[in-house]
C-alpha positions in Angstrom: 2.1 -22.7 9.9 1.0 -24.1 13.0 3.9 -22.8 14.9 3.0 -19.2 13.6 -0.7 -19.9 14.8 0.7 -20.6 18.1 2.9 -18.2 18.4 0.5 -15.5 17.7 -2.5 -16.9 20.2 0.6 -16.5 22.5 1.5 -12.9 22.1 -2.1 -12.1 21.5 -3.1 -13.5 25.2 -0.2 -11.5 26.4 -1.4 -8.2 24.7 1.7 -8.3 22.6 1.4 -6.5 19.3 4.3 -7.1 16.7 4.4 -7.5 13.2 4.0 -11.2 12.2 3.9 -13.0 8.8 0.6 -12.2 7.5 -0.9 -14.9 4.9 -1.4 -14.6 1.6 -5.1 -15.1 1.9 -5.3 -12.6 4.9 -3.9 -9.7 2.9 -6.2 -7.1 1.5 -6.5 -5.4 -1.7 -3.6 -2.3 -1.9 -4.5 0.5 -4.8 -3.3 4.0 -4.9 -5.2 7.1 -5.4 -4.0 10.0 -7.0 -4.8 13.5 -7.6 -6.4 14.5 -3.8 -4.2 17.0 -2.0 -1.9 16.0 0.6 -4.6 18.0 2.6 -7.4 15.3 2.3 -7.9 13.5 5.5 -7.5 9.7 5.5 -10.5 9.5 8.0 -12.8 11.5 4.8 -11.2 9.6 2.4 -12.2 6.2 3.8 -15.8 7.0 4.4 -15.8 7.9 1.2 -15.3 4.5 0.1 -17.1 3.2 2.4 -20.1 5.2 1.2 -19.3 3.2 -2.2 -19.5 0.0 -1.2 -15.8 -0.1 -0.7 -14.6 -2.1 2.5 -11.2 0.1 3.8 -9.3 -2.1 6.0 -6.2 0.6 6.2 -5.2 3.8 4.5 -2.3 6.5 4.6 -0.1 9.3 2.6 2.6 8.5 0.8 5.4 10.7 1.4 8.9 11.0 -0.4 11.4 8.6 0.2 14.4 11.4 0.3 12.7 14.3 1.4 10.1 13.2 3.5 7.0 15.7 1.9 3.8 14.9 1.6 3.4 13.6 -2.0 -0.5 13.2 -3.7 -0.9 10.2 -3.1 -3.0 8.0 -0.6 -2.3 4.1 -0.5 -5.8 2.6 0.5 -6.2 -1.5 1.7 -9.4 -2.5 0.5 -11.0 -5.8 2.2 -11.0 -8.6 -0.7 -14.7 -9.2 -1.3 -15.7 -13.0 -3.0 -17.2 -11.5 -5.7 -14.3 -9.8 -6.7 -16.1 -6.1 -6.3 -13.3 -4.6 -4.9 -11.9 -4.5 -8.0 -14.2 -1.7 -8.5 -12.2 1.1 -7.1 -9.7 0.8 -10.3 -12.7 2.2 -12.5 -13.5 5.3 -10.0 -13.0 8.6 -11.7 -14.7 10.7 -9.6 -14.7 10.9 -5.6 -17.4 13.0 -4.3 -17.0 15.9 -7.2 -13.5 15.3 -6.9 -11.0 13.5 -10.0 -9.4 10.8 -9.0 -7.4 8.0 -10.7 -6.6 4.6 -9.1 -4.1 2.4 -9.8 -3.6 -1.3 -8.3 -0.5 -0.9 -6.6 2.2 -3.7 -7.1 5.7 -4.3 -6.2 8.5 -3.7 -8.3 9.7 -6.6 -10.6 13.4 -5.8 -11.6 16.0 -6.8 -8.4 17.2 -3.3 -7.0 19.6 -1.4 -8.5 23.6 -0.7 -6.5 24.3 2.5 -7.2 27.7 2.5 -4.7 29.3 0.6 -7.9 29.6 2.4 -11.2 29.8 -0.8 -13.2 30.6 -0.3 -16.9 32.5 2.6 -15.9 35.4 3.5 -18.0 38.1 3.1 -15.7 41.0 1.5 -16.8 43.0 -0.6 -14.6 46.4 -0.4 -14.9 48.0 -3.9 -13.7 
């Protein structure tokens, strides 16, 4: 890790900006919120939260993988807090007026699926 350190300080000073490893302990708190049009500005939607007690690090729309529209849904990065109150968010309900639910989002499990190969197909080789 003390290579990365380095190497960062180094493109830092140089006013390089790529993406690096980030640390476990450095990343923030991801949840998504649903039910807000596509409409809802991300700049509204953090001070918002913010409002709350909620510490926004990063925010944007989700859109469709295949298509590309705008779906309902916002993907927020919440600032871990010590006490753990950033867990709050995934017992809002309402946002100003507005009905909300939050989920905490998390990767999927299960390895990903090939779809090029119909395995258990029921071809029949003839040898």
């Amino acid at each position: 890790m003390t290579t990365n350190h380095a190497i960062q300080a180094v493109l830092a000073e140089d006013g390089i900006h790529l993406h690096t490893h980030q640390l476990r302990s450095k990343k923030g708190f991801t949840v998504i919120l649903r039910h807000l049009h596509h409409s809802t500005s991300r700049e509204w939607l953090e001070t918002k939260l913010n409002q709350l007690g909620f510490m926004t690090l990063s925010g944007r729309l989700m859109k469709h993988r295949f298509t590309g529209n705008h779906l309902n849904l916002f993907e927020i990065e919440l600032d871990p807090q010590v006490n753990g109150s950033h867990e709050g968010t995934l017992n809002l309900k309402k946002l100003n007026s507005q009905a909300v639910a939050v989920k905490r989002h998390t990767k999927p499990r299960d390895p990903t699926q090939c779809h090029r190969h119909r395995f258990g197909s029921k071809t029949l080789i003839q040898i």
